[in-house]
MMTF fields as JSON, N, C-alpha, C and O atoms, coordinates in Angstrom:
{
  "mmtfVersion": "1.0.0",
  "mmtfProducer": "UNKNOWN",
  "numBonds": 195,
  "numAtoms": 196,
  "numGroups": 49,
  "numChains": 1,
  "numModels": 1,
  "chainsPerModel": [1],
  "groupsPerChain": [49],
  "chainIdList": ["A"],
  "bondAtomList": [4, 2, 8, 6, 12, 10, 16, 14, 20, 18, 24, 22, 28, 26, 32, 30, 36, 34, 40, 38, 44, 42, 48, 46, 52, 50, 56, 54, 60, 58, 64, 62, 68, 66, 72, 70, 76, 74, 80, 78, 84, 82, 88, 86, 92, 90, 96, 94, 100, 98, 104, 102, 108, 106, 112, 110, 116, 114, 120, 118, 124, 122, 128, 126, 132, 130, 136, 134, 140, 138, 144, 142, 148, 146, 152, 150, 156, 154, 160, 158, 164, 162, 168, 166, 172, 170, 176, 174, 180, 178, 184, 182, 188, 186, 192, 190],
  "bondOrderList": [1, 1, 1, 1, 1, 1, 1, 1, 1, 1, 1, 1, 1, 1, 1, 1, 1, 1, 1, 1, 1, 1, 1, 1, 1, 1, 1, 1, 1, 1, 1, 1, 1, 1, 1, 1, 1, 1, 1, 1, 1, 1, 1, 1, 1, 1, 1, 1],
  "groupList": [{"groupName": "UNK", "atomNameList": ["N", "CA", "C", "O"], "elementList": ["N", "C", "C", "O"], "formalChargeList": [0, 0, 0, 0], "bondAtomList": [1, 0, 2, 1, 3, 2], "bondOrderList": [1, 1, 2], "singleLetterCode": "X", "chemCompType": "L-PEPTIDE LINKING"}],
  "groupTypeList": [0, 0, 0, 0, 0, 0, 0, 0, 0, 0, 0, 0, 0, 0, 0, 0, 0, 0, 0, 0, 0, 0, 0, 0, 0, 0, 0, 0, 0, 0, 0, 0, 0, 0, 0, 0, 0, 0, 0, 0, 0, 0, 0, 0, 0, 0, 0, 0, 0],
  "groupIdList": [1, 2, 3, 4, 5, 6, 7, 8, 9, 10, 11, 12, 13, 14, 15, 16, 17, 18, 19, 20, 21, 22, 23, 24, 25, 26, 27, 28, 29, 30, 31, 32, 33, 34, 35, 36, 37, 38, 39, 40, 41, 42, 43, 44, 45, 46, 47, 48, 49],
  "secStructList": [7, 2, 2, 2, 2, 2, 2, 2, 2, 2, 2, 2, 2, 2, 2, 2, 2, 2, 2, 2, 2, 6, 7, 6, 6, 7, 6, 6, 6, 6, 2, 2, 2, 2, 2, 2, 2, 2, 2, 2, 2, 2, 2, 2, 2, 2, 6, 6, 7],
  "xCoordList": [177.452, 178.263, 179.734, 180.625, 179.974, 181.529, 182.022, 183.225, 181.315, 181.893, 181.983, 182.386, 181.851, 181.825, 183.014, 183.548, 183.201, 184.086, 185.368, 186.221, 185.153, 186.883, 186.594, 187.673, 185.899, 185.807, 186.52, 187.584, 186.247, 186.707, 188.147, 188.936, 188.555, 189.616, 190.709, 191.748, 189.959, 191.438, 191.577, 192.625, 190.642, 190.425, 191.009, 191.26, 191.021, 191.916, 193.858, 194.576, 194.19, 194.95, 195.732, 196.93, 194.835, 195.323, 195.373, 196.594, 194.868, 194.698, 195.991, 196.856, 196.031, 197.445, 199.05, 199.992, 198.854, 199.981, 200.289, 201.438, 198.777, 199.188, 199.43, 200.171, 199.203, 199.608, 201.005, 201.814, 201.434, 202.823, 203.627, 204.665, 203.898, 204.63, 204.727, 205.564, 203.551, 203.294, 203.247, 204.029, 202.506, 202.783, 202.928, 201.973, 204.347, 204.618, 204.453, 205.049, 203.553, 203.421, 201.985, 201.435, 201.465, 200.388, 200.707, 200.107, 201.677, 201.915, 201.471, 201.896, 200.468, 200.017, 198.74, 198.547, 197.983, 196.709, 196.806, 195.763, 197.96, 197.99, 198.632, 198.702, 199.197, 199.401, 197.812, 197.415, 197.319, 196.023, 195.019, 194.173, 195.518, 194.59, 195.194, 194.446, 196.397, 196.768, 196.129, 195.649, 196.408, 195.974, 194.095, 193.439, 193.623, 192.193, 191.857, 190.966, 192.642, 192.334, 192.699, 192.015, 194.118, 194.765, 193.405, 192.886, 192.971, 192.195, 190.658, 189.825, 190.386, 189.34, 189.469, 188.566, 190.789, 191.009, 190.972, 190.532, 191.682, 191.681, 190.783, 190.884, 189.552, 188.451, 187.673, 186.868, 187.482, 187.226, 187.619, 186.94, 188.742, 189.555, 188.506, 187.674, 189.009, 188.461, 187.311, 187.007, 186.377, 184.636, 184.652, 183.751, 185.617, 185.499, 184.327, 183.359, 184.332, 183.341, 184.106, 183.637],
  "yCoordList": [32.319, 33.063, 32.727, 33.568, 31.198, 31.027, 31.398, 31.276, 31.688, 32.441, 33.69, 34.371, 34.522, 35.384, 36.246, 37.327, 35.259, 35.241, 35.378, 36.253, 34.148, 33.923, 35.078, 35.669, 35.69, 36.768, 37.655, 38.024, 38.164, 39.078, 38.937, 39.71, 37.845, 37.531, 37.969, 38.629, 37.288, 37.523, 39.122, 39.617, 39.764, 41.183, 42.663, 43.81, 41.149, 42.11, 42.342, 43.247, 40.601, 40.115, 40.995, 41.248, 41.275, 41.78, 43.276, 43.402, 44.725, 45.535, 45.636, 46.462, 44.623, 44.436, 44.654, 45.423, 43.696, 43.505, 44.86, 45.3, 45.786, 46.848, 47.838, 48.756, 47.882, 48.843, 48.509, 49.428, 47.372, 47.226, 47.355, 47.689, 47.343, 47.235, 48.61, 48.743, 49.718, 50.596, 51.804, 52.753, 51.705, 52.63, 52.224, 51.871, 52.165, 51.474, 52.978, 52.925, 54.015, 54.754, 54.288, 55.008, 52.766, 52.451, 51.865, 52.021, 51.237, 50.746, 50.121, 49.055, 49.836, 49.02, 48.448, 47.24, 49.404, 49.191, 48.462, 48.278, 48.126, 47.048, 45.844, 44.863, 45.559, 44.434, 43.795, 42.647, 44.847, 44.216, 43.53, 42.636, 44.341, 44.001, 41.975, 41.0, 41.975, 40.751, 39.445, 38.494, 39.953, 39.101, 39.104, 38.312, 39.872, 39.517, 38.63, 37.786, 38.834, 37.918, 36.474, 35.501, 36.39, 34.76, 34.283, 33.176, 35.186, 34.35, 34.298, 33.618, 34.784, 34.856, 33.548, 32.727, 33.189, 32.042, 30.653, 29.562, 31.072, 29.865, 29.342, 28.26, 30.24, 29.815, 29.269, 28.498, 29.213, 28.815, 27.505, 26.902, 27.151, 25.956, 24.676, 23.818, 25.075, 24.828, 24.496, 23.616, 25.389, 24.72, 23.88, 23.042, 23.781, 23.286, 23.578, 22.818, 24.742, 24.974, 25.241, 25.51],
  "zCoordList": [62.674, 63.639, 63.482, 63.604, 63.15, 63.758, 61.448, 61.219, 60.44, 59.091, 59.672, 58.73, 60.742, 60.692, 61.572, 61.323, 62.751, 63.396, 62.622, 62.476, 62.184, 61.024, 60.366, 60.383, 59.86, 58.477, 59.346, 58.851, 60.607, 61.44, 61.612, 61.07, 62.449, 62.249, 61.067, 61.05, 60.152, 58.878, 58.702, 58.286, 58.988, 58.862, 59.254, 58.882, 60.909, 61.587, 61.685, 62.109, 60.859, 60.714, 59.47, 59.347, 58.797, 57.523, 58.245, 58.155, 59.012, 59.588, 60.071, 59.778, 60.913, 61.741, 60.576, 60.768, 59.447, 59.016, 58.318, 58.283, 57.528, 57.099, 58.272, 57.92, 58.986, 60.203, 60.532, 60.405, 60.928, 61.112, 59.928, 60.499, 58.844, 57.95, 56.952, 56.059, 57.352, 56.356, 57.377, 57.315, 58.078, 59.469, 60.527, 61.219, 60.976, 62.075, 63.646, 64.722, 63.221, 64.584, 65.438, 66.271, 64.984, 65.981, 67.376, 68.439, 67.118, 68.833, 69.301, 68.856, 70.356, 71.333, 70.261, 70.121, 69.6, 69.341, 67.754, 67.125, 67.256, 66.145, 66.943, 66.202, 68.399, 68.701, 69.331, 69.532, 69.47, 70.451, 69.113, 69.124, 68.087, 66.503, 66.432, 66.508, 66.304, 66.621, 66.987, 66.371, 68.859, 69.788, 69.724, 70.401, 69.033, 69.102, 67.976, 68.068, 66.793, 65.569, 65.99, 65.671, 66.92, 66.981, 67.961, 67.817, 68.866, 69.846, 69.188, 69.787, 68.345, 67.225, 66.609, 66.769, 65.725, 65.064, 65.963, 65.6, 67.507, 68.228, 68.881, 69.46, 68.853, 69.373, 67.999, 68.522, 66.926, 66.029, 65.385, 64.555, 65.841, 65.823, 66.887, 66.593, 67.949, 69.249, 69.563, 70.368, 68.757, 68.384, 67.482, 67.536, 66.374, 65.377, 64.76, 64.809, 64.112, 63.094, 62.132, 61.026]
}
């Protein structure tokens, strides 16, 4: 569960950066891509898996 999490994470991370940098008309819904990957990663930290 917690390889899969992170897999998600970087996923969305990477989603995010091409959305902001290549089409910047997403708006709200590439910052929310963001904040779900950091709190994805920080809960992953946090269990330490």
């Amino acid at each position: 569960m917690g390889n899969l999490l992170y897999l998600i994470a970087v996923i969305l991370v990477i989603i995010w950066i091409f959305g902001a940098f290549v089409s910047p008309f997403g708006g709200g819904l590439i910052h929310i891509l963001l904040v779900i990957a950091v709190i994805a990663i920080l809960l992953r930290i946090i269990r330490g898996a």
